[in-house]
N, CA, C and O of each residue as an XYZ file, in Angstrom:
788
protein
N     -39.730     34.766    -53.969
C     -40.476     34.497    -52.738
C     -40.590     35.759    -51.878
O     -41.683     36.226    -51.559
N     -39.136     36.421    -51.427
C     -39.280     37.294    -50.767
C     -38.685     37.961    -51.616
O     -37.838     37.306    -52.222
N     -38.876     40.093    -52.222
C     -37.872     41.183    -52.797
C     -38.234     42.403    -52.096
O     -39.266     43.051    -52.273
N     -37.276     42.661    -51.272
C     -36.733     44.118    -51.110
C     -36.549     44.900    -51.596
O     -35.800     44.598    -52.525
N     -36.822     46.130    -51.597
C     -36.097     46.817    -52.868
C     -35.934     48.291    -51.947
O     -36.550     48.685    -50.957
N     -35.061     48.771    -52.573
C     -34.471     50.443    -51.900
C     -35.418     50.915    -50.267
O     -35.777     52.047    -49.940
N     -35.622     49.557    -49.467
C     -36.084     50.215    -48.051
C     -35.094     50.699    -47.596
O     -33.919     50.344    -47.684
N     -35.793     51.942    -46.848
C     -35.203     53.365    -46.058
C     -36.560     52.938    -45.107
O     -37.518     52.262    -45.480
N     -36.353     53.505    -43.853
C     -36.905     53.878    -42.292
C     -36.063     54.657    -41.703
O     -34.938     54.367    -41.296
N     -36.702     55.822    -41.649
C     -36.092     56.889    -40.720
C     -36.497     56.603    -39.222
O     -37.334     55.706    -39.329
N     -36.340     56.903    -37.827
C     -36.830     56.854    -36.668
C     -36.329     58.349    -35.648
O     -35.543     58.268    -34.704
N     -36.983     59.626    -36.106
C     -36.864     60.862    -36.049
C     -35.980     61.026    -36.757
O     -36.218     60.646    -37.903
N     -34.380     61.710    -36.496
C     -33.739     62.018    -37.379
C     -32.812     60.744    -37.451
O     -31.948     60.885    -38.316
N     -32.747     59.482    -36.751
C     -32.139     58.496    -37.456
C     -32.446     57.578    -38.594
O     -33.563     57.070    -38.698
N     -31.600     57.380    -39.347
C     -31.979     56.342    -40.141
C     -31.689     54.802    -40.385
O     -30.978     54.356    -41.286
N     -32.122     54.331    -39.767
C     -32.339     52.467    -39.214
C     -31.941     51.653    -40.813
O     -31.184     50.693    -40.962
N     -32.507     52.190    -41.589
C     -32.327     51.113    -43.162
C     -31.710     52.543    -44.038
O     -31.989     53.729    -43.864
N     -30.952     52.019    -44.839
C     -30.755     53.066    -45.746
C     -30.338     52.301    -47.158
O     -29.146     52.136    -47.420
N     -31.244     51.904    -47.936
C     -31.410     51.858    -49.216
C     -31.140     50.036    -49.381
O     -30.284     49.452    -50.045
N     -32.082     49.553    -48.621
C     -31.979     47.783    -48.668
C     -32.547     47.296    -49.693
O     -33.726     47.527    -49.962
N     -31.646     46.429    -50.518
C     -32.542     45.708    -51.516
C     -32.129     44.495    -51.716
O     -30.994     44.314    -52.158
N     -33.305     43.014    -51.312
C     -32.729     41.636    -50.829
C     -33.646     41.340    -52.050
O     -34.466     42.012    -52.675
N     -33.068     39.756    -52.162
C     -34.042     38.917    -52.814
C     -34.069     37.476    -52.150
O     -33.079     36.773    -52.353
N     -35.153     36.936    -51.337
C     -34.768     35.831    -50.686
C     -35.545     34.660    -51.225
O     -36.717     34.587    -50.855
N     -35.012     33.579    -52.172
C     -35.604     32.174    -52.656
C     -36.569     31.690    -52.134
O     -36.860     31.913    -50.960
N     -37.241     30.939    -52.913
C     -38.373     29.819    -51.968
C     -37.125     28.219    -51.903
O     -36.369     27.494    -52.549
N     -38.050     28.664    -49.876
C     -37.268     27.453    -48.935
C     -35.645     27.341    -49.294
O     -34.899     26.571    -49.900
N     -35.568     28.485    -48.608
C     -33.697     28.472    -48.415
C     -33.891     29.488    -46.777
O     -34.910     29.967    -46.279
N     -32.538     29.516    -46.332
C     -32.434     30.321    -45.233
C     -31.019     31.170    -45.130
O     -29.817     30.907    -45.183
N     -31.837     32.321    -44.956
C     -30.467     33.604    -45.675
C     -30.536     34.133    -43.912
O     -31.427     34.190    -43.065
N     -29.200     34.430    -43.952
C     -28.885     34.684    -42.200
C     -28.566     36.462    -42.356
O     -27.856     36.953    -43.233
N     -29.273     37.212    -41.294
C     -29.029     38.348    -41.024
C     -27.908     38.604    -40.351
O     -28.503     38.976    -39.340
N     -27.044     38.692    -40.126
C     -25.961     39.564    -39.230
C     -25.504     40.784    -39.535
O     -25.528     41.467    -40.559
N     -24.890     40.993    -37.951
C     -24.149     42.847    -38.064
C     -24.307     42.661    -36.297
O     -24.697     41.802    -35.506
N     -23.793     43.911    -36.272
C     -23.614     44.173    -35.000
C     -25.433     45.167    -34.543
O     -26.168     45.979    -35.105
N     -25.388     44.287    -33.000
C     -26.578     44.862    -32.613
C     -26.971     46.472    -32.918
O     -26.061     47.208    -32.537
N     -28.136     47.213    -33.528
C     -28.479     48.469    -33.778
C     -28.118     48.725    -35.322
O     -28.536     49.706    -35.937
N     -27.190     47.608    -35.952
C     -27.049     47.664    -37.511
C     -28.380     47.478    -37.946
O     -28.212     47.706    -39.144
N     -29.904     47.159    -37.796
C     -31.144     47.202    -38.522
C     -31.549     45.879    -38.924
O     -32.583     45.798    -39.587
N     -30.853     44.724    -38.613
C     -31.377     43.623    -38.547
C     -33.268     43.614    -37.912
O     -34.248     43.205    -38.534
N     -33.233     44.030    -36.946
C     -34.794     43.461    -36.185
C     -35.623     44.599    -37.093
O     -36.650     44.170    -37.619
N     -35.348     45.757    -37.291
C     -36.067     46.944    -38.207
C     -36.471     45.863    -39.264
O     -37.637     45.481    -39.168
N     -35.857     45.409    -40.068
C     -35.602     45.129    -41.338
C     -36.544     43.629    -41.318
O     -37.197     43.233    -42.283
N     -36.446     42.975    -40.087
C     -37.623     41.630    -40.193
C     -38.817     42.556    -39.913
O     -39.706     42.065    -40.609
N     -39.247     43.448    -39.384
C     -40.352     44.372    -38.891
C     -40.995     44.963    -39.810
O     -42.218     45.036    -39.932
N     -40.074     45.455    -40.565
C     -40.336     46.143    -42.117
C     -41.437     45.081    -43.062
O     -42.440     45.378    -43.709
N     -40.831     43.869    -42.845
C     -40.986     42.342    -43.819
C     -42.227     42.464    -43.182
O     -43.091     42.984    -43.889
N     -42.556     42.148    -42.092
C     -43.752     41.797    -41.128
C     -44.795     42.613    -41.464
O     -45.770     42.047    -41.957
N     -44.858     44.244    -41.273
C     -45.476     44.778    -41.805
C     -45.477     45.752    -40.370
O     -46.184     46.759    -40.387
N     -44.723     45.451    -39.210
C     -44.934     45.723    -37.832
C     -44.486     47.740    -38.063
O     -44.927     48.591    -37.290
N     -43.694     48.020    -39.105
C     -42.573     48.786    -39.157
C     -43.512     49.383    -40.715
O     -44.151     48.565    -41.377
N     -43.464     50.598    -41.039
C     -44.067     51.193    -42.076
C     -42.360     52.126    -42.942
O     -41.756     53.166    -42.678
N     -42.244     51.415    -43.623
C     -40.617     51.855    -44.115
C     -40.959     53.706    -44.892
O     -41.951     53.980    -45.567
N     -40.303     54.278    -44.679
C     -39.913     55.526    -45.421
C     -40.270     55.433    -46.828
O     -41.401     55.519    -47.307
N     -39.016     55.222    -47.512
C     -38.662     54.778    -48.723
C     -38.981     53.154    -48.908
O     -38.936     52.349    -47.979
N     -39.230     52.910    -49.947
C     -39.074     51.477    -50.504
C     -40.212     50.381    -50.667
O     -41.285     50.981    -50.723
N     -40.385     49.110    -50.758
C     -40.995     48.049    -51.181
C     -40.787     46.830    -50.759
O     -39.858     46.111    -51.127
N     -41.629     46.550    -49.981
C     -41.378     44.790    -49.725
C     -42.409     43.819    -50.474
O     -43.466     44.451    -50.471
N     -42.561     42.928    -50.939
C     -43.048     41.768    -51.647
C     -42.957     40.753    -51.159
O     -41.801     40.414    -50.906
N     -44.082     39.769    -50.782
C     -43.617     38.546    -50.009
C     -45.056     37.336    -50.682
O     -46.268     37.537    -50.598
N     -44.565     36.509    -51.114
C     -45.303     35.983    -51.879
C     -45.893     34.384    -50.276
O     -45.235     33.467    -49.784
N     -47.118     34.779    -50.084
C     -47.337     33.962    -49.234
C     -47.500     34.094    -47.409
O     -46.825     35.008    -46.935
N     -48.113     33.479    -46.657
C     -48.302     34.241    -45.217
C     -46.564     34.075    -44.777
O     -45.708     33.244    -45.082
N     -46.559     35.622    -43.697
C     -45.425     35.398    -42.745
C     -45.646     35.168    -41.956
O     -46.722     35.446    -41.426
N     -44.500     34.365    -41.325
C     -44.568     34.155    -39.762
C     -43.754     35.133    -38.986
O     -42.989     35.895    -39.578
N     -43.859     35.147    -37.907
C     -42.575     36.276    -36.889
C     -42.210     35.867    -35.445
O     -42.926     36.230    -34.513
N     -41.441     35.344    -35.308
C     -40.409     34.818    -34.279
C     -40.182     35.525    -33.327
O     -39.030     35.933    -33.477
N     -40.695     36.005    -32.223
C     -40.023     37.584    -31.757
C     -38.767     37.222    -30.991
O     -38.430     36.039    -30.962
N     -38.075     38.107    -30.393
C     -36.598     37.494    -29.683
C     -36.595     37.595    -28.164
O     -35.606     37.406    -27.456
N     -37.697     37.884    -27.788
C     -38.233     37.895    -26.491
C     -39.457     37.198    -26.158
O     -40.052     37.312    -25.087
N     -39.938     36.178    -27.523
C     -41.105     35.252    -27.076
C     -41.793     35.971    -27.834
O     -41.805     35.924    -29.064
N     -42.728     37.056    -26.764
C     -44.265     37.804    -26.842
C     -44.973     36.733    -26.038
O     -46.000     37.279    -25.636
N     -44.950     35.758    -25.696
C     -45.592     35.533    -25.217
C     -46.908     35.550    -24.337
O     -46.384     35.029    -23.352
N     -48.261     35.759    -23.931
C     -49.024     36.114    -23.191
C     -48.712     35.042    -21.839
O     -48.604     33.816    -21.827
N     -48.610     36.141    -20.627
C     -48.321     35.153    -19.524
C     -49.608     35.097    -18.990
O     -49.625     34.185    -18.163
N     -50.304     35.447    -19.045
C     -52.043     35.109    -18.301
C     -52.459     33.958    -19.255
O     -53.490     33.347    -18.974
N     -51.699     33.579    -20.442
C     -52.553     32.159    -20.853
C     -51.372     31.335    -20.706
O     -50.197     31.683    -20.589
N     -52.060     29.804    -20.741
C     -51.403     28.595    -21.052
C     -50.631     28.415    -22.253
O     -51.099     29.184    -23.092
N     -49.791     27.843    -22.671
C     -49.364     26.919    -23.672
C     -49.873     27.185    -24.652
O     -49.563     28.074    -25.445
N     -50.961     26.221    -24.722
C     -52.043     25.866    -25.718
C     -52.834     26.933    -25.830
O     -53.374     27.348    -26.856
N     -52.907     27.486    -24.459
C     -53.742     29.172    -25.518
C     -52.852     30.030    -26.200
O     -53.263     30.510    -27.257
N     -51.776     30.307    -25.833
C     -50.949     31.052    -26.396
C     -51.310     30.830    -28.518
O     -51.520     31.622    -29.437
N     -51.205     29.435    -28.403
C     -51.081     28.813    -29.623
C     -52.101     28.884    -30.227
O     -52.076     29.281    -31.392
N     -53.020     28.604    -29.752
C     -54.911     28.642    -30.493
C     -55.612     30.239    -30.543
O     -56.744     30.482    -30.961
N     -54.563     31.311    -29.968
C     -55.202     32.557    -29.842
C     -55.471     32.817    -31.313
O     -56.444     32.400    -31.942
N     -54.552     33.506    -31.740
C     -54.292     34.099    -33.428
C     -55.296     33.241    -34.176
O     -56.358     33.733    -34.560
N     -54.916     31.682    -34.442
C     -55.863     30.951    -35.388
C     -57.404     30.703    -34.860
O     -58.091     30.002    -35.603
N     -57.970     31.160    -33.757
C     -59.057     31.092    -33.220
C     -59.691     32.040    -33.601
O     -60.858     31.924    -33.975
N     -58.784     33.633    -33.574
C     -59.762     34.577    -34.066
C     -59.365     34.702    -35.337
O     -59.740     35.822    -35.684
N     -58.848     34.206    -36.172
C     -59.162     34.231    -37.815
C     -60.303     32.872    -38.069
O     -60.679     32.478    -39.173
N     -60.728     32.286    -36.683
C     -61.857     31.352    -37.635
C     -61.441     29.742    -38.045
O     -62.175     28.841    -38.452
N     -60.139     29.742    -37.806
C     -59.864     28.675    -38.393
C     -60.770     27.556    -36.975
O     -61.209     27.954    -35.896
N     -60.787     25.627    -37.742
C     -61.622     25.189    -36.769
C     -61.075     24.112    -36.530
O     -61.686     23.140    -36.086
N     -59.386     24.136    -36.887
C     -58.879     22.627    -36.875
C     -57.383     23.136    -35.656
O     -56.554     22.309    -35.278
N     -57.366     24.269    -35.340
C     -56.445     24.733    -34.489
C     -56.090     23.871    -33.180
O     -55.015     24.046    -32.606
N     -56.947     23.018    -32.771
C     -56.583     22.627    -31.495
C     -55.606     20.966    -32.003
O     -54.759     20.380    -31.328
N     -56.043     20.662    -33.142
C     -55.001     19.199    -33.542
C     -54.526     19.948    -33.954
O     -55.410     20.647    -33.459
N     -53.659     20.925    -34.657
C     -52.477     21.326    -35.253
C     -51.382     21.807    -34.230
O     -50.184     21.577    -34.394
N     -51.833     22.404    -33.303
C     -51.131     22.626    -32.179
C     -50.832     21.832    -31.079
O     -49.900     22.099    -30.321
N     -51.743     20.637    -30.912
C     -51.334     19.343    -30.089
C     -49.732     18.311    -31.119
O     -48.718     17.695    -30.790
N     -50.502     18.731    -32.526
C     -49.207     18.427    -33.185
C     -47.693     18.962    -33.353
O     -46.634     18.463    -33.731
N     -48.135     20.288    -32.860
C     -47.019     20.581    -33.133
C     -46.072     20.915    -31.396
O     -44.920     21.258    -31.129
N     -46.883     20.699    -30.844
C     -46.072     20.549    -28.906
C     -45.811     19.203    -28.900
O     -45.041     18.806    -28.025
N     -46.369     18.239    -29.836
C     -45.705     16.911    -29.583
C     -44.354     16.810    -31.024
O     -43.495     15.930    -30.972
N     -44.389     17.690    -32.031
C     -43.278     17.644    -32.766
C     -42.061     18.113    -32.059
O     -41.023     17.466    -31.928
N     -42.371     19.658    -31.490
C     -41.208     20.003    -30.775
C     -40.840     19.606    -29.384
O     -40.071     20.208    -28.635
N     -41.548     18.428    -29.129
C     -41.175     17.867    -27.850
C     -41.703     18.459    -26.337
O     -41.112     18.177    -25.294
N     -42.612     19.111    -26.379
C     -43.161     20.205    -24.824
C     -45.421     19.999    -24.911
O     -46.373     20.737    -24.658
N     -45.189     18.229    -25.532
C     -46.801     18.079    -25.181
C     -46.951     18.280    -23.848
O     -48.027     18.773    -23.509
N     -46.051     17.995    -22.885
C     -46.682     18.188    -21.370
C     -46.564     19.118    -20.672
O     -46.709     19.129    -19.450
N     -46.253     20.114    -21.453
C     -46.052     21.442    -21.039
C     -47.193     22.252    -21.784
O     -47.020     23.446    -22.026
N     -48.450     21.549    -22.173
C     -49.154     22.815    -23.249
C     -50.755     23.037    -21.868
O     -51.821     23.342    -22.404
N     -50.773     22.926    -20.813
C     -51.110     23.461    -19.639
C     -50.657     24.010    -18.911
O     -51.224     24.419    -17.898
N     -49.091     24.251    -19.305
C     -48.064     25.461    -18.229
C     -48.347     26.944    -18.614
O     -49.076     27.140    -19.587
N     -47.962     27.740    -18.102
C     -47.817     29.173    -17.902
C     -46.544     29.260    -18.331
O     -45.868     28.259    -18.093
N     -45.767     30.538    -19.138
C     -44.775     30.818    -19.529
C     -43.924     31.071    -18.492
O     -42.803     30.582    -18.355
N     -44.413     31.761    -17.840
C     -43.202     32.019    -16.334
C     -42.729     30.583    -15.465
O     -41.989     30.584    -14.482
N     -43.386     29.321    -16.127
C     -42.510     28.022    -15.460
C     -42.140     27.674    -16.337
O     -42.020     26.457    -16.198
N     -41.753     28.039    -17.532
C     -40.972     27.163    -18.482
C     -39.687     27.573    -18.845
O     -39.772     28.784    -19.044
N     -38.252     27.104    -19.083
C     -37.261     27.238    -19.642
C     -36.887     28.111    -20.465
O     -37.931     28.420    -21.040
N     -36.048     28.722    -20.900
C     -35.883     29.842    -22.248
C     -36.066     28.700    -23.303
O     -37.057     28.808    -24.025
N     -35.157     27.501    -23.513
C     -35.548     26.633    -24.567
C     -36.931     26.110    -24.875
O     -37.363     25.542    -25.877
N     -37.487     26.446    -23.780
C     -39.083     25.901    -24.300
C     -40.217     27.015    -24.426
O     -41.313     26.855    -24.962
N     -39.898     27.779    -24.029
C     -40.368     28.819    -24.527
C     -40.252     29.594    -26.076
O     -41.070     30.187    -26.780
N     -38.471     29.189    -26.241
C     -38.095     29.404    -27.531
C     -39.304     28.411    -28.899
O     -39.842     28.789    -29.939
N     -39.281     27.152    -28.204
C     -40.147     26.110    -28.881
C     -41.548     26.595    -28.900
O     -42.060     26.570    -30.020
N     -42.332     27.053    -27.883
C     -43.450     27.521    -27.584
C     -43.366     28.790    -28.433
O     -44.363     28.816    -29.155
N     -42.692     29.706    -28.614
C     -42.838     31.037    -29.547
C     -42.491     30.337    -31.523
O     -42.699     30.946    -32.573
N     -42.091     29.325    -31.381
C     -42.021     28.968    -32.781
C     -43.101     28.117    -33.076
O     -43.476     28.386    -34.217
N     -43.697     27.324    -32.642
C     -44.995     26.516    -32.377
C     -46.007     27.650    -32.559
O     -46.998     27.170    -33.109
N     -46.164     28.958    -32.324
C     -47.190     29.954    -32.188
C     -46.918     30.101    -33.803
O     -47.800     29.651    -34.535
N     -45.690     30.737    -34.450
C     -45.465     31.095    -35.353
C     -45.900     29.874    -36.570
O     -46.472     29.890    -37.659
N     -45.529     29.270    -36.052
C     -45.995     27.913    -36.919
C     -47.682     27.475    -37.256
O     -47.976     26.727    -38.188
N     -48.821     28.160    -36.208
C     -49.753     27.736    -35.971
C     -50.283     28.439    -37.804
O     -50.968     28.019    -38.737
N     -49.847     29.109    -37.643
C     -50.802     30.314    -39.165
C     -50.035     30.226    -40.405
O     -50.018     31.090    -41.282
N     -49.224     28.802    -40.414
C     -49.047     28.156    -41.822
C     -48.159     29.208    -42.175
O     -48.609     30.119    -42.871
N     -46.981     29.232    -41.813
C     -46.804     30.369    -42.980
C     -45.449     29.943    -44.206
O     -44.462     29.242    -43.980
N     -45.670     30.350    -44.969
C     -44.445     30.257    -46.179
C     -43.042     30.883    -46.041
O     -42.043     30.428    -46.599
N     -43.064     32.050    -45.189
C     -41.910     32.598    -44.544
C     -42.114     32.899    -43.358
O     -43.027     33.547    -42.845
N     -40.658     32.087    -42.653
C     -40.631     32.870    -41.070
C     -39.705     33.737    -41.220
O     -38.974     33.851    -42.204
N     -39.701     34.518    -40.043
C     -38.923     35.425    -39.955
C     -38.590     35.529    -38.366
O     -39.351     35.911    -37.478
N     -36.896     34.969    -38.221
C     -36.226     34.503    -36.743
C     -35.680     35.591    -36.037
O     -34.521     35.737    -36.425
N     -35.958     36.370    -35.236
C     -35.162     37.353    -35.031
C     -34.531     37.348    -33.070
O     -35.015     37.464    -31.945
N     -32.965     37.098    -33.847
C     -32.309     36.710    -32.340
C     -32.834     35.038    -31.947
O     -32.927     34.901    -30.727
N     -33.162     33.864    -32.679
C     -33.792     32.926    -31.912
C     -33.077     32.430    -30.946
O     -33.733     32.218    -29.926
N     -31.682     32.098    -30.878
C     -30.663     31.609    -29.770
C     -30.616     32.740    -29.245
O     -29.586     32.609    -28.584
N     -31.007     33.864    -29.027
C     -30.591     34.840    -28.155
C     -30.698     33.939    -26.348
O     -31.704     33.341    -25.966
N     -29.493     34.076    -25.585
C     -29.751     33.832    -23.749
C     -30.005     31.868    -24.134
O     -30.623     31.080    -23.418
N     -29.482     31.637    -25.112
C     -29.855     30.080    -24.919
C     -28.366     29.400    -25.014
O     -27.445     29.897    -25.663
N     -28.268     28.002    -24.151
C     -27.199     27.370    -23.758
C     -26.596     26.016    -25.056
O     -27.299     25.296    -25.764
N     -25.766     26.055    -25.004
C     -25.470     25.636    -25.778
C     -26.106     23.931    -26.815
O     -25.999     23.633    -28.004
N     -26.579     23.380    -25.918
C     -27.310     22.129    -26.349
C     -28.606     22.664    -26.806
O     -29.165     22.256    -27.824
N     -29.302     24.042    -25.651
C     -30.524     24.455    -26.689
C     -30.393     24.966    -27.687
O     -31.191     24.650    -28.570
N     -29.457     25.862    -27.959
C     -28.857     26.642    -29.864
C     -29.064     24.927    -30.638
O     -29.657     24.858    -31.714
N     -28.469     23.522    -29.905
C     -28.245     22.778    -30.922
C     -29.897     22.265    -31.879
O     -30.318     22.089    -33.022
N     -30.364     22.211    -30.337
C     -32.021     21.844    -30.737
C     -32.913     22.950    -31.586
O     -33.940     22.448    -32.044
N     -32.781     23.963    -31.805
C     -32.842     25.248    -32.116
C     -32.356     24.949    -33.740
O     -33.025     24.943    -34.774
N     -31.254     24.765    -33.561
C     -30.852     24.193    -35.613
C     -31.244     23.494    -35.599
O     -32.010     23.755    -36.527
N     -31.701     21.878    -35.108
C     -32.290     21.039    -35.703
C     -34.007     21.028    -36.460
O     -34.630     20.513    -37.389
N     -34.200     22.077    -35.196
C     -36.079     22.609    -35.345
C     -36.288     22.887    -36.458
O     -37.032     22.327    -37.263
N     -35.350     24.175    -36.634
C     -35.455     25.299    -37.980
C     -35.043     24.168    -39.301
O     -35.853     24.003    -40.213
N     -33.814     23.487    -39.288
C     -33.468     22.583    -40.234
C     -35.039     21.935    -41.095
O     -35.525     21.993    -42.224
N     -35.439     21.246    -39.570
C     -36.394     20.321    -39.730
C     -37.604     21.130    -40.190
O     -38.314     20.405    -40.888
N     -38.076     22.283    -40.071
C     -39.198     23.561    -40.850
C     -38.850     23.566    -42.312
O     -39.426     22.985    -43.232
N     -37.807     24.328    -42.337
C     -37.372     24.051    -43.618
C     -36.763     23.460    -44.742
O     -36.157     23.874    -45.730
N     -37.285     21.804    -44.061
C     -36.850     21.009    -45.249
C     -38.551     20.909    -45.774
O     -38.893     20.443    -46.861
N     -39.480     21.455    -44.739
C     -40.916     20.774    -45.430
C     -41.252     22.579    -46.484
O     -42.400     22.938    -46.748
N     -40.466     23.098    -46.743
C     -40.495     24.072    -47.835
C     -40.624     25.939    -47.453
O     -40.767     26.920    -48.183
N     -40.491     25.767    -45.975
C     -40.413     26.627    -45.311
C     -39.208     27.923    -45.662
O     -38.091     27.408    -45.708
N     -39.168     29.146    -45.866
C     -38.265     30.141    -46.322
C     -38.581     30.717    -44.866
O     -39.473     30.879    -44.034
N     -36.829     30.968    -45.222
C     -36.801     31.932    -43.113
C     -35.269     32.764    -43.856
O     -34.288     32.545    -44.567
N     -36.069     33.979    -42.952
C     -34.907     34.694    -42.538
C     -34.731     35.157    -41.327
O     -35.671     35.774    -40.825
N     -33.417     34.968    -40.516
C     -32.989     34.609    -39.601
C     -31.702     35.810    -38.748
O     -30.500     35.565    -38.639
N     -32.362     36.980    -38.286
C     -31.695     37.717    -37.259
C     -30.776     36.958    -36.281
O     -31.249     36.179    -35.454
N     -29.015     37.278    -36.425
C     -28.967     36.588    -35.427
C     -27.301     37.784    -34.820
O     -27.037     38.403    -35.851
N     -26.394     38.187    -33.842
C     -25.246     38.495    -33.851
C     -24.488     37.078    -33.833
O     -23.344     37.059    -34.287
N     -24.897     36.211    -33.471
C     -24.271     35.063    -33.533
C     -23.818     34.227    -34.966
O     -24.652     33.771    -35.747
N     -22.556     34.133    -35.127
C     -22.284     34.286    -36.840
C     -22.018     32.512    -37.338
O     -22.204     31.997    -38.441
N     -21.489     31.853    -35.963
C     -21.114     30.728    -35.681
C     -22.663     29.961    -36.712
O     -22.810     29.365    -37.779
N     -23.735     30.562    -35.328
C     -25.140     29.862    -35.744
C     -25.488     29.631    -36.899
O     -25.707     28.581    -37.502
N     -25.564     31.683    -37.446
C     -25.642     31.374    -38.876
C     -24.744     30.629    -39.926
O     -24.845     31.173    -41.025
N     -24.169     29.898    -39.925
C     -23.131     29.603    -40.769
C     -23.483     28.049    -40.834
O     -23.254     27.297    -41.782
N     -24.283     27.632    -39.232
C     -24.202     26.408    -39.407
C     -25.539     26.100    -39.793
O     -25.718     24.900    -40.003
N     -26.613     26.906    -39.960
C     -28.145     27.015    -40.982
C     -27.864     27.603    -42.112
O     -28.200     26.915    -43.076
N     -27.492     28.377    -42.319
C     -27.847     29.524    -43.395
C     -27.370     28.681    -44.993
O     -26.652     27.702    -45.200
N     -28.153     29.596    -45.931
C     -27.774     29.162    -47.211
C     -26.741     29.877    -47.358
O     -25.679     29.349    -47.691
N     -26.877     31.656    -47.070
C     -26.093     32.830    -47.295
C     -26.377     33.188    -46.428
O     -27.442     32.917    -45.873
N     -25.097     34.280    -45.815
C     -25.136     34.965    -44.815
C     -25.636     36.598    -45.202
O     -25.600     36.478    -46.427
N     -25.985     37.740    -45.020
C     -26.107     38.942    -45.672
C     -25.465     40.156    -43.926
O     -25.908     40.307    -42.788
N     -24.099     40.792    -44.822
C     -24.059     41.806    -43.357
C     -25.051     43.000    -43.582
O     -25.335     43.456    -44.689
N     -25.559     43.460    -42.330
C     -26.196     44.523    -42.321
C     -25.380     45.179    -41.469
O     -25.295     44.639    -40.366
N     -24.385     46.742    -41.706
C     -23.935     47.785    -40.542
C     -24.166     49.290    -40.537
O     -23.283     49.998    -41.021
N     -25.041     49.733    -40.139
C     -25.647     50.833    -40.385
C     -26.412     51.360    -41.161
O     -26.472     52.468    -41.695
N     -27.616     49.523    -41.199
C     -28.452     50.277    -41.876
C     -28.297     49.687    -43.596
O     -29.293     49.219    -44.147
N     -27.298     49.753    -44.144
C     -26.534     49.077    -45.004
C     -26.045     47.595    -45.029
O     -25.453     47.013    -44.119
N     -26.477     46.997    -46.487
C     -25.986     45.493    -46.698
C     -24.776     45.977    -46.946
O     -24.763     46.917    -47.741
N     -23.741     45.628    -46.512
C     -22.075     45.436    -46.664
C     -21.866     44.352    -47.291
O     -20.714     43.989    -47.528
């Protein structure tokens, strides 16, 4: 589904990845950890395509999705635009029921006329996975998703992701939080300097 192979990214004279090579299943969820600046977020960026690696090869059989750990959100739109942007300008023409479906799956239909600056970190968290979700994809890619979230939202947060990937969904999942991963993950993978340990 997903293969890595010998990625390197330099960033001037540092080097962020140094010689990564993963192989991640279809619909399983392999957990990133390490300590923050170990190359976790490089390394979903790399996957994404956001990040142009040095050395190496990524392969990803199928669309990605990307989770960011700060939202991205656009605060000049609503909800529902946030969500219909991306699949609007690729054309698609069924975007506005897929996204009413999916603010009423994750529970924030009455929030898809709000502005991001009145909503919660947990619903926003929902609102940035609902975006990711809009463009179908075969792999997400979570980076930091409980990052600044309280403890009942981390719980809703595993149930979401659970509930993605039982419908065949493959994620890999940035997190320093090891607890989290342990209580999603298939496998955990350390990353510390750059290096799988």
């Amino acid at each position: 589904m997903l293969r890595i192979h010998e990625l390197s990214i330099r960033f001037g004279s540092t080097l962020v990845l140094d010689g990564v090579s993963l192989a991640v299943e279809k619909a399983s969820i392999v957990g990133l950890a390490g300590a923050s600046g170990g190359g976790k977020s490089t390394l979903l960026r790399c996957i994404q395509g956001l990040e142009v690696p040095t050395l190496g090869t990524v392969h990803s059989e199928g669309n990605v999705g990307f989770m960011f750990q700060d939202f991205q959100l656009f605060p000049h739109m609503t909800v529902l635009q946030n969500l219909i942007y991306a699949p609007k300008l690729k054309g698609s023409t069924s975007y506005l029921e897929k996204a009413q479906l999916l603010l009423s799956t994750l529970g924030i239909e009455d929030k898809s006329n709000a502005f991001p600056q009145t909503l919660s970190g947990g619903q926003k968290q929902r609102v940035a996975l609902a975006r990711a979700l809009m463009m179908n994809p075969e792999i997400l890619l979570c980076d930091e998703p409980t990052s600044g979230l309280d403890a009942s939202s981390i719980f809703e947060v595993v149930s979401l992701l659970k509930s993605i990937n039982d419908e065949g969904v493959t994620m890999l999942i940035a997190s320093h939080d090891r607890y989290f991963l342990k209580t999603i993950s298939n496998r955990i993978v350390d990353l510390n300097k750059g290096k799988i340990v």
